[in-house]
N, C-alpha and C positions, 0 to 999 in steps of 0.2 A: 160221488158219481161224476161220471164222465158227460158233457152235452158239448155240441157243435155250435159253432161260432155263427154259423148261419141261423141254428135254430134259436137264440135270443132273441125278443123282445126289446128294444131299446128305447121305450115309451118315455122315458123318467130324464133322460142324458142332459136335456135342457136343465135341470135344477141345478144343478153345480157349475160354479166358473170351473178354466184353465187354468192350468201353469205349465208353461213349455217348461220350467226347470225341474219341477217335479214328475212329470211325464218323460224329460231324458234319464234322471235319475232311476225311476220304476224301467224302463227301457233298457236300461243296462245291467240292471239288477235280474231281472227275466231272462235275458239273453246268457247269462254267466250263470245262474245258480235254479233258472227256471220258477216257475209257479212256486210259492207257499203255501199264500194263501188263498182258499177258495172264493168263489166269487158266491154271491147268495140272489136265489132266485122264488117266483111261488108262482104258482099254477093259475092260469086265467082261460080255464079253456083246456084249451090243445097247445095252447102255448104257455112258454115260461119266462116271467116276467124279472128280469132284470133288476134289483132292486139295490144292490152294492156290490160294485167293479167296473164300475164303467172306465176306470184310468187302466184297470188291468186286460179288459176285454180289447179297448184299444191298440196297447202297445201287445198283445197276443197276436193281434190282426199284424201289425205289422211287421211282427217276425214272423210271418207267415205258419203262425199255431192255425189248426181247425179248429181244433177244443181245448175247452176249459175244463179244470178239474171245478167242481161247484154241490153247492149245501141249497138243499131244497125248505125253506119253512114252510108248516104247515098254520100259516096264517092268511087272513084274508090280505090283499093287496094292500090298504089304507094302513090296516095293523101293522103290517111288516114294511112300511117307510115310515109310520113313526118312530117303531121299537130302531130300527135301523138309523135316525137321524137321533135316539137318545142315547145309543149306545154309542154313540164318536162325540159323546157331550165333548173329551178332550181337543177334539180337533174344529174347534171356535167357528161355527158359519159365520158369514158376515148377514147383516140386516138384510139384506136383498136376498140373498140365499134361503133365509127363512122365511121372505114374504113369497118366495116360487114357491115353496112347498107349501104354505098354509095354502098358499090359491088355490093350488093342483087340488088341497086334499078336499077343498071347500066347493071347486067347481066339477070334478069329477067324482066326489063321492057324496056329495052333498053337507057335507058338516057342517055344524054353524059355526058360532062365535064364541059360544057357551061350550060344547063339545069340544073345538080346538084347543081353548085355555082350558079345559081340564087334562086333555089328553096330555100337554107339553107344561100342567103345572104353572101355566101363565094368567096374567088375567086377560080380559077381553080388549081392554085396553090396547095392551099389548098386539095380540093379537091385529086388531084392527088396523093399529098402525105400522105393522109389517106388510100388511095383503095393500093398504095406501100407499106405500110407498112403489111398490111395482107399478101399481095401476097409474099412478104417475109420472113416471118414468117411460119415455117413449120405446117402443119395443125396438125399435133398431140401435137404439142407445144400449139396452139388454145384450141387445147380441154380442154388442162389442164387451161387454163384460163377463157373458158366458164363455168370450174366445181368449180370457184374463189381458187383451191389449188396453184397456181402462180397469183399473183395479175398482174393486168392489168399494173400499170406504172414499175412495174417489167422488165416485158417481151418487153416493148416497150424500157426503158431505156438499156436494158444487152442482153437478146436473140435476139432481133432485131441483134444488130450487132455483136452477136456471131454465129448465123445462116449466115451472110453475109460470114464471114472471114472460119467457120467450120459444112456446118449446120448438117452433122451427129453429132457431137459433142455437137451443142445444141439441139439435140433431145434426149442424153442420159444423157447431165445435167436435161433437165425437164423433165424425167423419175425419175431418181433419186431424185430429191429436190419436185415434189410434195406435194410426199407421209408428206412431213416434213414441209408443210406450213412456210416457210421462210421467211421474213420480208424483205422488199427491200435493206435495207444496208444489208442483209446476201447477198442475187443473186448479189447485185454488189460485194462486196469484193468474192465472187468466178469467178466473171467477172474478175477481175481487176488481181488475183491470173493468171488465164486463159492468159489472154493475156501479162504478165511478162515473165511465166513459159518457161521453156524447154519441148519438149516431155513426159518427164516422169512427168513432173510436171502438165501437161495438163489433163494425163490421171487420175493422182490422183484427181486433180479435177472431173472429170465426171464420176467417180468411187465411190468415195468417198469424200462428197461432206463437211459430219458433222465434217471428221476428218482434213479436209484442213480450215474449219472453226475454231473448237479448239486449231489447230497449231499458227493459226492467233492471236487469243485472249491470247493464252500463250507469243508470239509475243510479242504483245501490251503492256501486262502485266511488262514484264519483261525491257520495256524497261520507264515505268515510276519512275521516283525519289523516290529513297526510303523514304526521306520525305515525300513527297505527299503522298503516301502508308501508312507511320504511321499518318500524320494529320486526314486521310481518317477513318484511325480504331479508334484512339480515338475519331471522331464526332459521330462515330456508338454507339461508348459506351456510350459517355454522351447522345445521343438520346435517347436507348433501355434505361435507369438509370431510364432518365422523363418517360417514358409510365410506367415499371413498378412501378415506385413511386405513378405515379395517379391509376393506377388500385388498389392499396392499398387506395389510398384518395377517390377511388370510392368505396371501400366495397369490393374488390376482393375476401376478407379470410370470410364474413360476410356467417355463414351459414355451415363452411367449417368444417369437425369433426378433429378431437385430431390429428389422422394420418397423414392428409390432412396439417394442421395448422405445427405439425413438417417439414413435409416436405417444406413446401413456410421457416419456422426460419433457416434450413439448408440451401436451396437455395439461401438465404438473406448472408448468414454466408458465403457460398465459396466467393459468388460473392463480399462483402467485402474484404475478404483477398486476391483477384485477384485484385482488382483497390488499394488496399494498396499496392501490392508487388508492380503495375506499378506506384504508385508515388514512391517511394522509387526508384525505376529505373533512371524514369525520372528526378527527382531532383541532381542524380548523373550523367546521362549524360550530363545534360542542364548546370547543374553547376551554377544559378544566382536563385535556386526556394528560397522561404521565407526558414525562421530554420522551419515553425511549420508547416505543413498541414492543408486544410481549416477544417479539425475535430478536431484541435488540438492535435495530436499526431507526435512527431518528426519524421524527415525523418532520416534514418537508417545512421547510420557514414562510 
């Protein structure tokens, strides 16, 4: 069946995070090869409830589709978002994603705890400590995870209990770190900075979140073996050596005019006499290299 875009119900849209990268992917897939799969709906009234597509009704909307092809269940509302969150068992919720739903199914259709863990097979345990963990978690901090700019095991791993111990505090670190899509080991080591730190060190954190991060990494940096540092630069060099050696054994200059052709013989020419001057180096630091370099020219006295 055929229904309008307008005539959807979009009650449920909050239960699932974003992905801008799977949203352009679905996006360009629609646009090239159009709809596959239908979207699934059920009846609440006079109106039709939404229940799985919401990534496809969006990127419909903004290819400017009216309608959607769509599969009607004939279940009640509750029934047909469980049956529809068991049947994508393959595609893994995160913890938070299953405490919106248990909540939804718990404050608008009244279910308990008992009911929920049988419906999903869980115990109440469980249960209980997915619908805690939202209820914990400040709702503006949600939002930034329904819009995927704080990942889900993020917020569950670091603002979970940084909300517990300061939750202003974690409402102005995920204000702050949004905007900058952070990768989980960044939110943790601002976590972990967070709950070391002294007062002023807390507020640099929630303030300033990239430059408690760079401090870190200078940190880090400085505290690795200066061997390890040099092994690390010479593997660099003899890697970049092979790629640009093969980009010549693949034709790289093939084509290339007079200009072009001098410039790659000079670029050739420094970068020679930088890996000569660093054997000559190395051969006097290390003190056991061969008398002759693998090109046959002595190392310096």
């Amino acid at each position: 069946m055929e229904l309008e875009l307008r005539q959807l119900e979009l009650r449920y849209e909050a239960l699932r995070t974003r992905s801008a990268r799977r949203e352009r992917h679905l996006l360009a897939s629609l646009a090239e090869i159009g709809q596959q799969a239908p979207i699934v709906v059920v009846r609440d009234g006079d109106l039709r409830v939404l229940v799985d597509g919401y990534k496809r009704v969006r990127a419909l909307g903004r290819l400017g589709y009216d309608v959607a092809q769509a599969l009607e269940w004939t279940l009640s509302e509750a029934d047909a978002l469980v049956l529809e969150r068991l049947l994508r068992a393959g595609d893994a919720d995160s913890a938070i994603e299953q405490g919106w739903l248990l909540r939804e199914l718990s404050t608008r259709f009244g279910l308990g705890l008992d009911e929920l863990a049988r419906r999903f097979d869980r115990t109440k345990s469980w249960v209980s400590r997915r619908i805690g963990l939202v209820s914990e978690l400040p709702e503006r901090v949600q939002s930034h995870v329904r819009e995927g700019t704080i990942g889900a095991h993020a917020a569950m791993r670091h603002l979970v209990p940084l909300a517990r111990a300061n939750e202003g505090d974690c409402v102005r670190l995920a204000d702050a770190i949004a905007p900058l899509r952070l990768s989980n080991r960044q939110v943790g080591e601002l976590y972990a900075t967070w709950t070391t730190g002294n007062v002023a060190t807390r507020e640099l954190v929630v303030q300033s979140p990239m430059l408690v991060l760079g401090a870190r990494a200078e940190v880090a940096i400085a505290g690795e073996a200066p061997v390890d540092k040099l092994l690390d630069d010479l593997h660099i060099v003899t890697a970049v050596s092979r790629r640009a050696h093969g980009r010549l054994v693949r034709g790289a200059v093939d084509g290339a005019d007079t200009n072009e052709r001098e410039q790659v013989r000079q670029a050739c020419g420094e970068a020679h006499g930088e890996v000569e001057r660093l054997w000559r180096r190395c051969d006097r630091e290390v003190g056991h290299a061969g008398s002759d370099d693998a090109v046959g020219n002595p190392p310096a006295a």
